[in-house]
N, C-alpha and C positions, 0 to 999 in steps of 0.2 A: 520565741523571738525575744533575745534581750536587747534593751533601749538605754539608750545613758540621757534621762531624762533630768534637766535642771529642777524642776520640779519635783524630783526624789531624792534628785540629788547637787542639794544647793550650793557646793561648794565649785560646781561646775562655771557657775554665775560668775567668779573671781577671774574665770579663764577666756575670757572671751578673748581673741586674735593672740592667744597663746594655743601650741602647736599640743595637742594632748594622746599619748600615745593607749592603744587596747587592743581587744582581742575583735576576732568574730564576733564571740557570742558563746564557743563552742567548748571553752576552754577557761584556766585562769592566767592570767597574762605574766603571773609570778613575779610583778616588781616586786612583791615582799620574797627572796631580798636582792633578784635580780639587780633591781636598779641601784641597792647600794652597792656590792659588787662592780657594776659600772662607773661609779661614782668611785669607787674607791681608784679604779685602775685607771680614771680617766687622769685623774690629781695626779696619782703616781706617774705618768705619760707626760704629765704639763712641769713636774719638778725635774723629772730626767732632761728633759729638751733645755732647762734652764739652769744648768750646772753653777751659773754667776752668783744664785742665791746660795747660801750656805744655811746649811741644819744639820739636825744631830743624827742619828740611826735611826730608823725607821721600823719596826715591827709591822710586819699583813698579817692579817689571821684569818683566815674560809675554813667555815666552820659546817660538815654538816647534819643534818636530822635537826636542825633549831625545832623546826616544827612540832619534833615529837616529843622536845624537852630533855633530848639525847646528846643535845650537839659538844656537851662539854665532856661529856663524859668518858673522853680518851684525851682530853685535852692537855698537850706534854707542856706542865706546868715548867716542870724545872730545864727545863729549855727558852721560857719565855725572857725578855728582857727587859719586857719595858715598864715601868714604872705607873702610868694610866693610860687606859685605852680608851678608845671611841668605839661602839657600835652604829653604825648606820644601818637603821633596823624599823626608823619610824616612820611617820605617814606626812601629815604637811607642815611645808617650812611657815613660819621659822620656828615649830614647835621641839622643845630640848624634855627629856625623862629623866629624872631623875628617882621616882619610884618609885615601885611598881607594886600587884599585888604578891601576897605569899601565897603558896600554890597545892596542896594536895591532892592527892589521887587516890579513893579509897574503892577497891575492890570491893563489892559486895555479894559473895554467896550461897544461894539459899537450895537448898538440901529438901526433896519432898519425899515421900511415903507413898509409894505405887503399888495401885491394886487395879484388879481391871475397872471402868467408868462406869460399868453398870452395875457395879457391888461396890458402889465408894462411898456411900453413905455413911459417915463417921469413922473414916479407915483412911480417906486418899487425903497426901497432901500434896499439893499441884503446885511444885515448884514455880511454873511461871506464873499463877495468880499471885505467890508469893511475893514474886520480882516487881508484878504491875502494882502489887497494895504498897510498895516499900516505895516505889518513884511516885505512886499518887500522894503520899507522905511529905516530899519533900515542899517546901512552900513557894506558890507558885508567884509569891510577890518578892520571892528571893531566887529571881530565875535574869539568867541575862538575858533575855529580851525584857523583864521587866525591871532595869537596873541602870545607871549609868553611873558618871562621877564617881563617889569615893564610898558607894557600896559594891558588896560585893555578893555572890551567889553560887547557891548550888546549881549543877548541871548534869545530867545524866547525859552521856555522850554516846552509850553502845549499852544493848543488850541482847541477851541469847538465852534457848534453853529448852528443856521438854520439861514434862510431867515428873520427871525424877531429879532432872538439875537444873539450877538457870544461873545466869550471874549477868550484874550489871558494873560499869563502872561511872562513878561521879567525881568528878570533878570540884570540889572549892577550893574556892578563889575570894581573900579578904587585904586590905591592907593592912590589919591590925591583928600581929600574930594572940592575942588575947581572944578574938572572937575566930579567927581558924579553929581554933583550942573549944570553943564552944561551938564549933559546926560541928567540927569532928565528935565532940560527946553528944550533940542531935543526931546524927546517925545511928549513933547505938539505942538513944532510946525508941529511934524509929524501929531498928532491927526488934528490937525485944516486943514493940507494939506488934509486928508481924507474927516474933514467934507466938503473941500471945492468940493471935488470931487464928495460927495453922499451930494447932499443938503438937502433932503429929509432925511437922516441918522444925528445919533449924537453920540457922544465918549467919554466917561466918563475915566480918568486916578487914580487911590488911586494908592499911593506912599508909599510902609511902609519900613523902614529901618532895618537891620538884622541883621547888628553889624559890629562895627569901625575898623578899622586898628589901632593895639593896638600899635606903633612905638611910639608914643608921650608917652605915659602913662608908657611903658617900659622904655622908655630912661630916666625917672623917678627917677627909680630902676635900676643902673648900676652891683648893689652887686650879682644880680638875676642870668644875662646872665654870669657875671665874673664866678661866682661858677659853672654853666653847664659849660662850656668850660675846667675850672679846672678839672672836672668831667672828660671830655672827652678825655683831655691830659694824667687825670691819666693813662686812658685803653691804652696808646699810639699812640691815636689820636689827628689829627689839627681837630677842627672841622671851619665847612664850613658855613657861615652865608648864608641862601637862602630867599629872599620872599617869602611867602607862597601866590600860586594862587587860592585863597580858602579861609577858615575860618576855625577855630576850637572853642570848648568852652572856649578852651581859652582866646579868643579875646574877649567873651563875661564877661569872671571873671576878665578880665583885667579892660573892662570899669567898672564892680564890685567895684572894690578897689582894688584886690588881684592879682598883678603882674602874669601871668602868660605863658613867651614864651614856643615853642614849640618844641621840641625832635625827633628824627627818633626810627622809628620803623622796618628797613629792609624790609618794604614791597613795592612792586611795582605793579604798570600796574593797583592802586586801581580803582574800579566801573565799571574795567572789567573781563571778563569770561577766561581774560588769565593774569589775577593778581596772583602775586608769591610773595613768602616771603625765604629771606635767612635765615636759619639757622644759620650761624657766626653772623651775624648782629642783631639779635634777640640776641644773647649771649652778643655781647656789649652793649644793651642797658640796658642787665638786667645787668651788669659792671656798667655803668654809673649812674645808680639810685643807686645802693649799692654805690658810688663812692659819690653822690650828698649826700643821708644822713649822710654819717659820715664828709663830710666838713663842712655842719651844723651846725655840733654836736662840730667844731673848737673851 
């Protein structure tokens, strides 16, 4: 049984006789990024009905796989138009990203020596011990659950394997591509700590990167963030500058060319089964994109 409990979850406390949308229990209710989506096409529904306003063209972009860090990666640049974009990707208003961490994903693996278990006495080397000595390695005061704000962590996300192979993959995540650069050389000397433990074993590391912290390339384009904010004051809102502990495709159309920070979307608790979404908050963001294209249009 899941509960949306104030108590776990305090941000609920803000919402009282606002209308808050979720699931059973059974499921994830997928505002991440459901409700921008929504939000995108409700704005775009409120500008068509009102033709008397004037703006300039208008780019949409639905993008998918965000999740797996794939969503750009057919994305037909040289067809695009617009000069900066918005992602509506975030979580509560009136919080704006500007960003975020850098991202790698380093394959890890390890190669063992099989003999049968009862003659392995200085002959066997057990791929998966290999795998669990290499994730007990990693530190466990540099894990997201034990991290917030503006550090960053390793993460083991999947592992698999027998006695002859295993492999895991980890995940870092830092804002500061300087210490990415130092995670990624702790991993190897973890690998080598391994091999030195299974000598009879070996560890192969592939490093692929998944997209930058778009903060340099933004600050770029100062005219981008100045117009959201505007946007946001219009509705009668401060809005709240946050890092974003994540990624969106925006990070990825940033490094593109195409300036593009990040926006709240009202939703909470995302990639779990007791993720909710406000209904007022959802109404401001579809405010603030109506709000964004007619400053544009200035």
């Amino acid at each position: 049984q899941y509960v949306l409990d104030p108590a776990e979850f305090p941000d609920l406390v803000d919402h009282v006789d606002d209308t808050i949308i979720v699931t059973d229990g059974s499921t994830l209710l997928g505002a991440d990024d459901k409700a921008g989506v929504a939000e995108i096409m409700t704005a775009i529904e409120w500008l068509t009905n009102h033709p008397e306003l004037s703006h300039g063209p208008i780019d949409i972009y639905f993008t998918p796989d965000e999740e797996t860090g794939k969503g750009m990666d057919n994305f037909p640049l040289q067809k695009a138009k617009a000069i900066a974009c918005y992602t509506l990707d975030g979580g509560k208003a009136p919080e704006v990203e500007a960003e975020c961490f850098n991202a790698s994903a380093v394959k890890a693996e390890f190669f063992g020596k099989v003999i049968h278990i009862g003659a392995a006495r200085g002959k066997l080397a057990n791929a998966v011990a290999m795998a669990a000595s290499f994730i007990g390695l990693l530190p466990r005061s540099e894990s997201p659950e034990a991290t917030d704000g503006w550090y960053g962590y390793y993460c083991p996300i999947e592992v698999s394997g027998n006695l002859d192979y295993a492999w895991t993959e980890v995940y870092l995540r830092d804002f500061s591509s300087k210490r990415m650069e130092e995670r990624i050389a702790a991993l190897k000397v973890f690998a080598e700590a391994v091999e030195a433990q299974f000598p009879q074993g070996k560890v192969k590391l592939t490093a692929t990167t998944q997209y930058l912290n778009m903060k340099q390339k933004l600050d770029a384009h100062p005219e981008v963030l100045e117009k959201l904010g505007r946007a946001i004051k219009t509705a009668s809102y401060e809005p709240v500058m946050k890092p974003i502990r994540g990624g969106t495709d925006g990070s990825r159309l940033t490094e593109m060319g195409i300036p593009t920070p990040n926006t709240f979307t009202g939703g909470y608790n995302y990639h779990s089964r007791t993720e909710w979404a406000s209904l007022s908050e959802m109404s401001l963001a579809v405010e603030t994109v109506i709000n964004l294209v007619l400053i544009w249009a200035e």
